[in-house]
C-alpha positions as a Markdown table, in Angstrom:
| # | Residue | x | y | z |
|---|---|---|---|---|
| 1 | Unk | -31.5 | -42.5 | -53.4 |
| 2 | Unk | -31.0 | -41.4 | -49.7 |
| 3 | Unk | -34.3 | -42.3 | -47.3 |
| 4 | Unk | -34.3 | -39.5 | -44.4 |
| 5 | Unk | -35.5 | -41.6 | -41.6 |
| 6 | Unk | -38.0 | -39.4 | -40.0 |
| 7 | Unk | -39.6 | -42.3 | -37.4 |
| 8 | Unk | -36.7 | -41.7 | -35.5 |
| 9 | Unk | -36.4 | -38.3 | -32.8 |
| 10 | Unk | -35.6 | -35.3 | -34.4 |
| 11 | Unk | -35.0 | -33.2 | -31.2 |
| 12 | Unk | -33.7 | -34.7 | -28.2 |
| 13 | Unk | -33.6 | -32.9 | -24.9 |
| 14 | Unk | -31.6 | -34.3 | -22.2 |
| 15 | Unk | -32.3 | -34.1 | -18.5 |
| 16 | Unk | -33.8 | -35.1 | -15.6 |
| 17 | Unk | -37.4 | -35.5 | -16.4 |
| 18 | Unk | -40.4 | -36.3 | -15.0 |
| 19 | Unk | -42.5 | -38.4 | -18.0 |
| 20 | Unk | -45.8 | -38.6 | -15.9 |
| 21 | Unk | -46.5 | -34.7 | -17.3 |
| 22 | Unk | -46.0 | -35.5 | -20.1 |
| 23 | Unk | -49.5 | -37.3 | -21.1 |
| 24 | Unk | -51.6 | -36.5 | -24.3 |
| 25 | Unk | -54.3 | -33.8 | -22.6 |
| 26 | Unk | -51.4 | -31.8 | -21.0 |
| 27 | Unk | -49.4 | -32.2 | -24.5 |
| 28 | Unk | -52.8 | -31.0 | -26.5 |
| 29 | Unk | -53.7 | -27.9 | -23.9 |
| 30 | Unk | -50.0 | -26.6 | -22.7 |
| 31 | Unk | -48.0 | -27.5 | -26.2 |
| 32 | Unk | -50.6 | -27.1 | -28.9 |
| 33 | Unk | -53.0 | -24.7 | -27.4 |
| 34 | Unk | -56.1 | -26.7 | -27.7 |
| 35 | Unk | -58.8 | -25.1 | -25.2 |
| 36 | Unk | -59.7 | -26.7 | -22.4 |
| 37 | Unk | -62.6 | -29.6 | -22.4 |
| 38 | Unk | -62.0 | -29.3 | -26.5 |
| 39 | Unk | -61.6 | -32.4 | -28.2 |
| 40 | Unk | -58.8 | -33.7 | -29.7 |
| 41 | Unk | -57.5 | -37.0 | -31.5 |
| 42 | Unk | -54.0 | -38.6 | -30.7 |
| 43 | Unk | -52.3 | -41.9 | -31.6 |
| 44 | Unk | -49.9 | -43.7 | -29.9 |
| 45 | Unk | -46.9 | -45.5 | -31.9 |
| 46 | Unk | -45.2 | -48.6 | -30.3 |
| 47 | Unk | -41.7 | -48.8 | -31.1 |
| 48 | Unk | -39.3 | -51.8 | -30.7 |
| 49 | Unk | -36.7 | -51.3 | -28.2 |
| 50 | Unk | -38.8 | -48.3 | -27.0 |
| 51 | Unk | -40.1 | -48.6 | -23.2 |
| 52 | Unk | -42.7 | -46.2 | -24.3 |
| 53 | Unk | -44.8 | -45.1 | -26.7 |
| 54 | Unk | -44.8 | -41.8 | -29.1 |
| 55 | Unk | -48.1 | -40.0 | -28.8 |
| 56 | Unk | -48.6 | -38.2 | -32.3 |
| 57 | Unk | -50.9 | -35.1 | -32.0 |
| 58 | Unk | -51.6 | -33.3 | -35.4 |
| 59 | Unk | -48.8 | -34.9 | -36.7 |
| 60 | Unk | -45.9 | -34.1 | -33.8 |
| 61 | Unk | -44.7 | -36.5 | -31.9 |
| 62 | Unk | -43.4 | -36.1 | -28.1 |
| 63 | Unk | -42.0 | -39.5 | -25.7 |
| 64 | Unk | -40.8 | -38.9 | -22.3 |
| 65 | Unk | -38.4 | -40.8 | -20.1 |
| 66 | Unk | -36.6 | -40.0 | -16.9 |
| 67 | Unk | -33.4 | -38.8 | -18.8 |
| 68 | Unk | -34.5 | -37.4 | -22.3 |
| 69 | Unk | -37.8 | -36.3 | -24.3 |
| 70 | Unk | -37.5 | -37.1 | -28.0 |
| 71 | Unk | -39.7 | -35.0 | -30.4 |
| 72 | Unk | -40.8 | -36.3 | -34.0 |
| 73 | Unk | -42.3 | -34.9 | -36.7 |
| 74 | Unk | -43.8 | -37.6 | -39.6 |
| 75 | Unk | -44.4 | -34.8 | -42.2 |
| 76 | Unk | -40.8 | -33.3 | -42.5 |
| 77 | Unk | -41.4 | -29.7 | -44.6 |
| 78 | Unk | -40.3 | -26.3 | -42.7 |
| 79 | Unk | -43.9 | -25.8 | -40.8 |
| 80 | Unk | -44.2 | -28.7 | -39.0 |
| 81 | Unk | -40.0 | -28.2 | -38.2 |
| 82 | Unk | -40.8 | -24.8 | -37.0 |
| 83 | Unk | -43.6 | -26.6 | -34.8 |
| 84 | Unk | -41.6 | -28.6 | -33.5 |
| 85 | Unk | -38.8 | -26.3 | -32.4 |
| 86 | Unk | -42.0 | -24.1 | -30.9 |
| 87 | Unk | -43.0 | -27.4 | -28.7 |
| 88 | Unk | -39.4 | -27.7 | -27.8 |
| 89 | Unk | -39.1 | -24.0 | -26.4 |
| 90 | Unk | -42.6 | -24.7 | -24.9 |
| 91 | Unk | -41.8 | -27.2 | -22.9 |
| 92 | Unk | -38.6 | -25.5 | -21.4 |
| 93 | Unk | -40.9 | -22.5 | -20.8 |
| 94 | Unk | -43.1 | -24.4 | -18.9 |
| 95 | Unk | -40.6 | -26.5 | -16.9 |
| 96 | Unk | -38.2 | -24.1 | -16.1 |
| 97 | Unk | -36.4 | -25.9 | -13.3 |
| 98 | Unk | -36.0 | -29.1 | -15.0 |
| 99 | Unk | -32.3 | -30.3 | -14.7 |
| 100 | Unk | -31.4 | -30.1 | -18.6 |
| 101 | Unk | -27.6 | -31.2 | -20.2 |
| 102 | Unk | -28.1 | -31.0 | -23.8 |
| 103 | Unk | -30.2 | -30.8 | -27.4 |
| 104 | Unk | -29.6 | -33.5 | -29.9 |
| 105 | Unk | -30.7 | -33.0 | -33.2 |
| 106 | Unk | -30.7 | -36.2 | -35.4 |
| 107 | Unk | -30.8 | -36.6 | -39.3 |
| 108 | Unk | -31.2 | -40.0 | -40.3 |
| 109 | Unk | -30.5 | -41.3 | -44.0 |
| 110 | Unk | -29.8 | -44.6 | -45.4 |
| 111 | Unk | -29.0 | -46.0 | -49.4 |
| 112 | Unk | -30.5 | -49.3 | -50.1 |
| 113 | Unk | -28.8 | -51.9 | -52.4 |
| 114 | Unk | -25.4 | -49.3 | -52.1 |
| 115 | Unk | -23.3 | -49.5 | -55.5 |
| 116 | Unk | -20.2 | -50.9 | -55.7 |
| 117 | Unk | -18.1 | -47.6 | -55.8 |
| 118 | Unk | -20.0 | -46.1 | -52.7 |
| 119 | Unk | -19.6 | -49.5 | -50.9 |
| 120 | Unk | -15.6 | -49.2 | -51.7 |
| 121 | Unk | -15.6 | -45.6 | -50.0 |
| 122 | Unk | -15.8 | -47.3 | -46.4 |
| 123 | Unk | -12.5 | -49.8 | -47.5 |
| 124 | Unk | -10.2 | -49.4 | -44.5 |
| 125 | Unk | -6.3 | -50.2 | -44.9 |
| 126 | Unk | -6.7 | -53.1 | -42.6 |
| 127 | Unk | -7.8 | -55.1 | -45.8 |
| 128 | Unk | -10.4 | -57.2 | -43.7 |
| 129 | Unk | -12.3 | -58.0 | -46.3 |
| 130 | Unk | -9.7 | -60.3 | -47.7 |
| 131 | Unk | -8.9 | -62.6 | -44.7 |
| 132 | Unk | -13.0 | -62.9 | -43.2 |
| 133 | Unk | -16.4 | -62.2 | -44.9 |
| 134 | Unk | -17.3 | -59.1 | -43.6 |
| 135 | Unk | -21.3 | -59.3 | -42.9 |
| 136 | Unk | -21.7 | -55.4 | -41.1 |
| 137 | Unk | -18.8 | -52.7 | -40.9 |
| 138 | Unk | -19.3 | -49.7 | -38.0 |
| 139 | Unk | -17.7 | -46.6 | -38.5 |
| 140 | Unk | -18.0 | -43.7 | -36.0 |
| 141 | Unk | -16.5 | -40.3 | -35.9 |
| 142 | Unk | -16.7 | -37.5 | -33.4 |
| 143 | Unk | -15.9 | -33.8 | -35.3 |
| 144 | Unk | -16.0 | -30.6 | -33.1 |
| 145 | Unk | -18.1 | -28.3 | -35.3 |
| 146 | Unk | -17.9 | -25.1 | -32.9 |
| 147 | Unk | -18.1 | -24.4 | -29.1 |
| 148 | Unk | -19.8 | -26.7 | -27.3 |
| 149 | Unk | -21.0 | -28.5 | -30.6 |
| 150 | Unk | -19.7 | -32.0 | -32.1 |
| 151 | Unk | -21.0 | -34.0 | -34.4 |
| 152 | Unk | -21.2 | -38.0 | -33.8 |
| 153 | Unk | -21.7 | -39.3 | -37.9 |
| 154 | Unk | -22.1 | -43.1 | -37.7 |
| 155 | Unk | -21.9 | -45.4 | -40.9 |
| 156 | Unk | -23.4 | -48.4 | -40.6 |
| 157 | Unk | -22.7 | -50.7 | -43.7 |
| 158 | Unk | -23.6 | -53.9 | -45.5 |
| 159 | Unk | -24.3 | -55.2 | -48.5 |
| 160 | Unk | -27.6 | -54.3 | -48.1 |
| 161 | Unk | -27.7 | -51.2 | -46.9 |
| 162 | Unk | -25.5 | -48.2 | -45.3 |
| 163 | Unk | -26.7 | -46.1 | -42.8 |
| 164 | Unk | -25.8 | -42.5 | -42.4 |
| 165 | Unk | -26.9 | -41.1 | -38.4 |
| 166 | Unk | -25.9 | -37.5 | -37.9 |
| 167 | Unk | -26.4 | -36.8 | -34.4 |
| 168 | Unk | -25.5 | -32.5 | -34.1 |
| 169 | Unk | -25.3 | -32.7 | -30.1 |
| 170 | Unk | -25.4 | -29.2 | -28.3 |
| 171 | Unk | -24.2 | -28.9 | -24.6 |
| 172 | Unk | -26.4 | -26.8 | -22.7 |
| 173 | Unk | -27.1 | -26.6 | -18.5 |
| 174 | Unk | -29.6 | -24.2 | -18.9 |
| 175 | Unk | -32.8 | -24.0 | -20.2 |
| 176 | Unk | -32.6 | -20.8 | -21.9 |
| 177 | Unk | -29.4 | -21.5 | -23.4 |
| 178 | Unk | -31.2 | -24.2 | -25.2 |
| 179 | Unk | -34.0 | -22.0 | -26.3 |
| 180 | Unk | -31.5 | -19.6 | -27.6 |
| 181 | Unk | -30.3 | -22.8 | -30.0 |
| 182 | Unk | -33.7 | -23.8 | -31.5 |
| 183 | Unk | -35.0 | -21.2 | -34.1 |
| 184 | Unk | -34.0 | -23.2 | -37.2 |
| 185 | Unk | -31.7 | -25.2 | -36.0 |
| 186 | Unk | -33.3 | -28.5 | -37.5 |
| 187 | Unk | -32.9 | -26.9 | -41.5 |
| 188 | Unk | -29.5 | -25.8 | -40.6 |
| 189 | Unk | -28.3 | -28.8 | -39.0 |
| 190 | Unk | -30.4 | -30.6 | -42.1 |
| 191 | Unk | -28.6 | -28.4 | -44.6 |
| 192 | Unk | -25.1 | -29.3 | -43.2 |
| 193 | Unk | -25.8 | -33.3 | -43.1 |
| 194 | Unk | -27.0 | -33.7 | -46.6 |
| 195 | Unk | -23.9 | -31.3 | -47.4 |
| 196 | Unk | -21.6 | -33.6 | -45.4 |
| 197 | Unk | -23.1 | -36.7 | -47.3 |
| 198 | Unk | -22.9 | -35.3 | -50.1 |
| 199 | Unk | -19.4 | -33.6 | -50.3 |
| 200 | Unk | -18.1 | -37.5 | -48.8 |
| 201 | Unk | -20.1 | -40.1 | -50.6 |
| 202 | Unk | -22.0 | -38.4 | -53.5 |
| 203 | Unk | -25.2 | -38.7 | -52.7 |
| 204 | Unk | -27.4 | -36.1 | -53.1 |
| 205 | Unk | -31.1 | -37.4 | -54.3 |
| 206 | Unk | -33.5 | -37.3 | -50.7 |
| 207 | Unk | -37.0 | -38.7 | -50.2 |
| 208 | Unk | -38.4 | -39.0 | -46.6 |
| 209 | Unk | -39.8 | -41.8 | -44.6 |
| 210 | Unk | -42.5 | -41.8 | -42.0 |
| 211 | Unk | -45.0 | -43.6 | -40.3 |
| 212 | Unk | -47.8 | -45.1 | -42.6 |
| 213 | Unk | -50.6 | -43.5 | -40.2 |
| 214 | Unk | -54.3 | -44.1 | -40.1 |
| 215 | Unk | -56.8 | -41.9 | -39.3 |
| 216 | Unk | -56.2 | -41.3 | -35.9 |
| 217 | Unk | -59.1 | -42.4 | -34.0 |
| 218 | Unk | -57.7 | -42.4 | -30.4 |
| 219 | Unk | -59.6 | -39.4 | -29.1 |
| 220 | Unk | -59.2 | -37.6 | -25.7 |
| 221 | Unk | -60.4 | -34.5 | -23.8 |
| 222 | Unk | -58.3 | -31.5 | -21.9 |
């Protein structure tokens, strides 16, 4: 059984940013249309290795630094994707002049307790294995998909577990050329990871994983 990783960004937009906009009322009126002086509940997720935290409004999630805004969703079905990629656009709508270089879009999916025949896939010719006890093996390859389009797939793999990170990056100087990219691209770029997994390693059963939320209690005003 794959696990599609969905506490990790799904859209990535790289630039020159400044996070200090990018604060929960400004995030409920200018992204999600609440009204002004309405009422809204957020939450904010601390994650290791993470300087700061994801705010989570209505289940999107948005965190800024100086050279990238990552976007999340924890409910991954095609109306909260479509929200996303209409936050995304948002935000180069309103910051127009923001330096941008790219859009990342990330698919995340690991296979606990591998089997023996899917763990003999990532054998190399080197033989390793036979001269050192081999706790983690890294495997990373760059493919050009198109124009201005690679994919970075990284396996991580153990005994315990392989990782599978699908990284479709998009280079893009403008803001509008980006905006052009979004309308579906996180089903496509879905649709061609679980293919790519599947076709390679024969895994084809998907369940997602989220955040375990609360209620979100953190409330706040626009």
């Amino acid at each position: 059984m794959l696990q599609h990783d969905i506490t990790r960004p799904l859209l990535v937009i790289t630039g020159v940013w400044n996070p200090a906009i990018l604060q929960p009322p400004w995030i409920a009126r200018y992204l999600l249309d609440k009204k002004e002086g309405e009422e809204f509940a957020f939450m904010e997720v601390g994650v290791p290795d993470r300087p700061t935290p994801i705010i989570y409004i209505n289940d999107l999630g948005i965190a800024a630094s100086r050279s990238r805004i990552d976007l999340f969703v924890n409910t991954f079905d095609p109306k909260r994707c479509n929200e996303l990629e209409a936050m995304c656009a948002k935000i180069l709508e309103l910051l127009p002049h923001t330096p941008v270089t790219g859009l990342g879009v990330n698919h995340i999916f690991s296979v606990s307790n591998p089997q023996p025949q899917l763990l003999d896939k990532f054998k190399t010719r080197e033989n390793i294995e036979t001269a050192y006890r081999v706790i983690e093996q890294v495997l990373i390859s760059r493919i050009e998909l198109g124009e201005n389009v690679k994919l970075n797939l990284r396996r991580q793999i153990s005994s315990e577990k392989i990782l599978f990170d699908l990284n479709f990056h998009h280079e893009a100087n403008k803001a509008d050329t980006i905006r052009a990219l979004l309308p579906n691209v996180i089903e496509r770029t879905y649709q061609q990871a679980i293919e790519t997994i599947g076709s390679l390693y024969g895994e084809h059963d998907i369940e997602d994983r989220g955040h375990d939320f609360p209620k979100q209690e953190t409330g706040g005003e626009n």
